[in-house]
SEKOL-44057 format. One record per residue: x, y, z of N, C-alpha, C in turn; residue in one letter. Coordinates in steps of 0.2 Angstrom, whole numbers, plus 5000, padded with zeros to 4 digits. Example, Ala and Ser with C-alpha at 12.3 -4.5 7.8 and 13.67 -1.06 7.14 Angstrom:
<sites>
506649725039506249785039506649845039A 506449895035506849955036506450005039S 
</sites>
This chain:
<sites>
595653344509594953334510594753384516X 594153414516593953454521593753434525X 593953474531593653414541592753414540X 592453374540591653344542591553374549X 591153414548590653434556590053394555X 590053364562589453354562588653384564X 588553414560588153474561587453444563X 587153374562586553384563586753364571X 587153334571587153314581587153374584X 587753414582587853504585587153534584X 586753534580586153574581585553554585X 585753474585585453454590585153454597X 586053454598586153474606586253544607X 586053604602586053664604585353684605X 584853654601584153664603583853604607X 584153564611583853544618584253604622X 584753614622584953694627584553734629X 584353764622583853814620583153804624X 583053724624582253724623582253714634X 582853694633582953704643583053774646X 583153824644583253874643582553924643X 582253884641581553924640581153944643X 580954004645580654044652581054074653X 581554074651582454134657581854214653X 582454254657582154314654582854324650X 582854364644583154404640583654354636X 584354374636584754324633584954254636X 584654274642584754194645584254144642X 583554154637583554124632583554134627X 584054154623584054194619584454174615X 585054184617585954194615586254124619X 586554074613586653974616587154004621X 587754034621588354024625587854054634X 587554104634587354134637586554064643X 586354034637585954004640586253934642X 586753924639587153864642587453864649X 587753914649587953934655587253934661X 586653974659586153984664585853894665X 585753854661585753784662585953754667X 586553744663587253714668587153734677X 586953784677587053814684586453794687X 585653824682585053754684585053684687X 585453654682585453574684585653574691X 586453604690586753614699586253634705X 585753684703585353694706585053654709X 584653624704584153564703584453494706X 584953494707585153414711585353444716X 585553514718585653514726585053514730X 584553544726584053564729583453514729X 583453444728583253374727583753344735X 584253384735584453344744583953384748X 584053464747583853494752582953494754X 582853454748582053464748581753434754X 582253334754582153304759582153344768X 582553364766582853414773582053454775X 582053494770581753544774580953524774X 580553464770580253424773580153374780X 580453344782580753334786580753374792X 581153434790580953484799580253514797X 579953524793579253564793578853484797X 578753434795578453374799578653354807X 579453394808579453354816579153444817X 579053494816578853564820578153554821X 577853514816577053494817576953454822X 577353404820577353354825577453394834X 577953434833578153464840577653504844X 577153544836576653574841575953554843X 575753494838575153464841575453414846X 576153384847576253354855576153414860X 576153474861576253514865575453544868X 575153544863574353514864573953474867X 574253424867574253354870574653364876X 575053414879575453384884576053374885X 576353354879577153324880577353344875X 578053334875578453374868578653314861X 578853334859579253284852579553234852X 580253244856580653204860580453134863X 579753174869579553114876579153084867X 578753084865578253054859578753014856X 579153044854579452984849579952944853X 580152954859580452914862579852874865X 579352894867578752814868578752794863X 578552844857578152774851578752744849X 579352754853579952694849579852644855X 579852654859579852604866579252574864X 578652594861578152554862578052504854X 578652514854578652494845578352494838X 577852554840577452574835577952604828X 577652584822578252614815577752644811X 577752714814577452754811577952824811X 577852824802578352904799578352944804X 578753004801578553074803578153094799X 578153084792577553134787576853104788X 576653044791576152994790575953044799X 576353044803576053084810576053164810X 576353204806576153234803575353274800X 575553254796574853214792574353214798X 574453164801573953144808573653214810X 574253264813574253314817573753364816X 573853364808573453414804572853404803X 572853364801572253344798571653304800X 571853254805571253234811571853244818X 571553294822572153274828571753244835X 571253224832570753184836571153104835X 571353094830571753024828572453014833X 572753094830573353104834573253104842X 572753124845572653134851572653054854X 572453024849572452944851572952904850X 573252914846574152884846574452914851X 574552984855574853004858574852974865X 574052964865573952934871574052854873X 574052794867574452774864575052764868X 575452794866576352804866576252824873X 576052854877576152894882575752844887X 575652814887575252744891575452704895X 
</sites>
C-alpha cells in the first residue's frame, strides 16, 4: 500500500507561510523554503520587539517627564520622589501625557508634589 500524504493540511500550512510572507521583496515572497525561514525570524523579531517596545516607551515618558520638571524647576528624580511621598498614583505615560499636552496641568501637580 502506498504511504498517504496529507496533502490538504501541507498545502495548507504552506500558504499561511506564503500569505505571512507577503510584502518581503523578491524570493523572500516568493520561493516557501526561502520565505519560511524569513518568517521564522519575523516572529523572533516580533516577540522581542513587544519587550522592547515596553522599554523604549517608558524612557521616551521619564525624558518628557525630566524636561518639563526642569522647566518647572526641579528634575525627575526630586518629582517623582515627592509625588511618591505625597502619595499621589499617577503613571509616567498619564504625566507625560500631562507634560505635553497641557503643561499648565503639569505645572500644577508639580507644585503639588513639591509642596
Amino acid at each position: 500500500m502506498p504511504r498517504s500524504q496529507n496533502i490538504v493540511a501541507s498545502h495548507r500550512r504552506r500558504k499561511r507561510v506564503m500569505a505571512q510572507a507577503k510584502g518581503n521583496w523578491g524570493a523572500r515572497s516568493k520561493v516557501y523554503t526561502v520565505a519560511k525561514h524569513t518568517v521564522d525570524k519575523g516572529m523572533q523579531y516580533a516577540y522581542r520587539d513587544r519587550k522592547t517596545k515596553k522599554r523604549l516607551f517608558r524612557q521616551l515618558w521619564i525624558t518628557r517627564i525630566n524636561a518639563a520638571a526642569r522647566l518647572q524647576g526641579t528634575t525627575y528624580s526630586r518629582l517623582i520622589a515627592a509625588l511618591s511621598t505625597k502619595e499621589v498614583d499617577i503613571n509616567r505615560k498619564v504625566l507625560a501625557e500631562l507634560a505635553v499636552s497641557s503643561p499648565t496641568a503639569f505645572a500644577e501637580v508639580v507644585k503639588f508634589a513639591l509642596a
